[in-house]
N, C-alpha and C positions, 0 to 999 in steps of 0.2 A: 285477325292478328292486329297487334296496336301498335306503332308506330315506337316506343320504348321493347316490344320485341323484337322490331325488326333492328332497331339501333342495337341491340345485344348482339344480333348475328350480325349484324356488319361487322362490329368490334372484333369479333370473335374472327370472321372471316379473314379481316382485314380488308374491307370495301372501301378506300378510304374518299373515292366520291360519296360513296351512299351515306359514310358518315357526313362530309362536311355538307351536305344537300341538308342530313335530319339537322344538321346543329343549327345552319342557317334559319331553318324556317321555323324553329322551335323558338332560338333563342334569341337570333337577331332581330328576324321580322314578323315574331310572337303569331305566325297566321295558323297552328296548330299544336297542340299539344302532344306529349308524349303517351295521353293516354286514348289519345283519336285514331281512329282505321286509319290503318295502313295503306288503303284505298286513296286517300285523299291525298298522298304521295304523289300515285300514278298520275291522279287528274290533274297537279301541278303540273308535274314534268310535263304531262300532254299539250296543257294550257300553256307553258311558259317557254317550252324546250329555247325558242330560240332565244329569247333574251338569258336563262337559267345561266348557260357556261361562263359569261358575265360576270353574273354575282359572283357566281361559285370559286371563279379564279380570286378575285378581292378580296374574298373569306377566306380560304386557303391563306393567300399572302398572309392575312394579318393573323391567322392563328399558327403560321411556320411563322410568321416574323417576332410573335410568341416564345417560341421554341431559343430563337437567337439572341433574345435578351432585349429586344423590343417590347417597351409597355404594354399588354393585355393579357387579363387575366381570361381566361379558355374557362367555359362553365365546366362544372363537374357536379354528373348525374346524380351522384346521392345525397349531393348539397340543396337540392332543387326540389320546390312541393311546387306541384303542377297543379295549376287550377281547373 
């Protein structure tokens, strides 16, 4: 499974940690792509768990703070050619 499948079921589910986890590391800190195993998720979160709820809060804020009319523009997947 690749890591734009798993983001499809997130959406779908509405996971909305597992999204902002793929958006972060996709698009903020470019460390994998959306066409990378999904594997490489896990070994994050394993690797990173304790410092991840960190980031993941910051990222949240700034993409609700998005939502509320705070400057930043939230990527959108079909805008996006993944290298």
């Amino acid at each position: 499974m690749t890591i734009q499948e798993l983001y499809n079921e997130a959406k779908v589910e509405e996971f909305k940690s597992l999204i902002y986890l793929i958006e972060w590391l996709v698009f903020e800190k470019k460390v994998v792509s959306l066409e990378s195993n999904a594997n490489n998720i896990e070994y994050i979160i394993e690797k990173y768990k304790g410092q991840l709820n960190a980031y993941l809060i910051d990222y949240k804020t700034k993409v609700e703070g998005a939502a509320s009319g705070l400057q930043f523009s939230e990527p959108k997947i079909d805008d996006l050619s993944v290298q």
